[in-house]
C-alpha positions as CSV (number, residue, x, y, z in Angstrom):
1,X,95.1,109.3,108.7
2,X,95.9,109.9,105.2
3,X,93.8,108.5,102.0
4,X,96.9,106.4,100.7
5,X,97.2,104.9,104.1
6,X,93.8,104.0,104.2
7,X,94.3,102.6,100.9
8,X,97.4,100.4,101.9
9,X,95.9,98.9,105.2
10,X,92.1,97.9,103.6
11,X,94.6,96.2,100.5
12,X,96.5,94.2,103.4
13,X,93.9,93.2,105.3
14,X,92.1,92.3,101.8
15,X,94.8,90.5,99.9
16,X,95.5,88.4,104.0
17,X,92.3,87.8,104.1
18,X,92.2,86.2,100.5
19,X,95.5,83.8,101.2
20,X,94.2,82.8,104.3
21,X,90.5,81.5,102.5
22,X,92.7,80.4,99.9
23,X,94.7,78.5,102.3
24,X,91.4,76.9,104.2
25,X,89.4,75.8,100.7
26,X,92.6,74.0,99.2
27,X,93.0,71.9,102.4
28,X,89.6,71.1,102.7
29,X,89.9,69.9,99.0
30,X,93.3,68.3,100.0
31,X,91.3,66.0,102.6
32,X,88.2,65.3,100.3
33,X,90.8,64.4,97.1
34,X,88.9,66.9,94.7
35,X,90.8,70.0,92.6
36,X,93.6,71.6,94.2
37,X,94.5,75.3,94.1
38,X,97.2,75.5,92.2
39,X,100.5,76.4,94.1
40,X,101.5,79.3,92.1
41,X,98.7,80.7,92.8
42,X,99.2,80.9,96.8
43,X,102.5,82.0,95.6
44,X,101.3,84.9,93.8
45,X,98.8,85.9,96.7
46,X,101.5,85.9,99.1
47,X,104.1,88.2,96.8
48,X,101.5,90.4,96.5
49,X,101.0,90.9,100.3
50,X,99.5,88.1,101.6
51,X,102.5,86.6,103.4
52,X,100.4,87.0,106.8
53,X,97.1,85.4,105.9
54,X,99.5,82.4,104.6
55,X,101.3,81.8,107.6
56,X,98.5,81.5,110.0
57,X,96.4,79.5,107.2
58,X,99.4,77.1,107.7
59,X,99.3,77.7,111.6
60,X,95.4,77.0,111.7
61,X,94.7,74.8,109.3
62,X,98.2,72.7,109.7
63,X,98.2,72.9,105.7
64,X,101.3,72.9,104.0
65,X,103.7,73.4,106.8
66,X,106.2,70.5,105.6
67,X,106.7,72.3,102.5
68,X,110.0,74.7,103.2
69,X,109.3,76.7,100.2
70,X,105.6,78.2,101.4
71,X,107.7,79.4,104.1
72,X,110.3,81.2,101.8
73,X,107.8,82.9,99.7
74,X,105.5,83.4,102.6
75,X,108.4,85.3,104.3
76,X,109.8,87.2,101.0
77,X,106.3,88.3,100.4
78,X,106.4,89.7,103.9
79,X,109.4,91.6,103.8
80,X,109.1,92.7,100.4
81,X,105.6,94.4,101.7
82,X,107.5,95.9,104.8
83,X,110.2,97.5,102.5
84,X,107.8,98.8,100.2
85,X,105.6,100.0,103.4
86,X,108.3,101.8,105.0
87,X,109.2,103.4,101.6
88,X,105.8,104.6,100.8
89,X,105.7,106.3,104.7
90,X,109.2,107.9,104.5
91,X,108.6,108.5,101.1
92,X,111.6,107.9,99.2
């Protein structure tokens, strides 16, 4: 397997991995009334590839799920990433 596909799953998996925490803290400090993560700030995690790790933080941790707009983004984020994916393998 090449280096830049190396590259592009261990950022995935990273950036997914950082939504979904992201995801699990702010709910936790939803239920206890304490700072919130700012919205934007999920927002930008999932533009940036974390679309995934969003949606199943919403799935697992019921967090956010009346809110049409996290599903927008979440699923923008996700096909942006899957256009730039298949660009980067058939490289055009």
């Amino acid at each position: 397997m090449p280096t830049t596909i190396k590259l592009l799953i261990c950022y995935y998996i990273a950036i997914n991995i950082v939504l979904f925490v992201l995801m699990a803290v702010d709910k936790v400090r939803a239920r206890r009334n304490e700072w919130r993560i700012k919205e934007a700030t999920l927002f930008i995690c999932a533009l940036l590839g974390g679309g995934i790790g969003g949606f199943l933080g919403m799935k697992l941790f019921h967090h956010k799920t009346k809110k049409w707009y996290f599903h927008v983004i979440y699923a923008i984020g996700i096909v942006i990433h899957l256009v730039l994916i298949w660009c980067v393998y058939t490289k055009i």
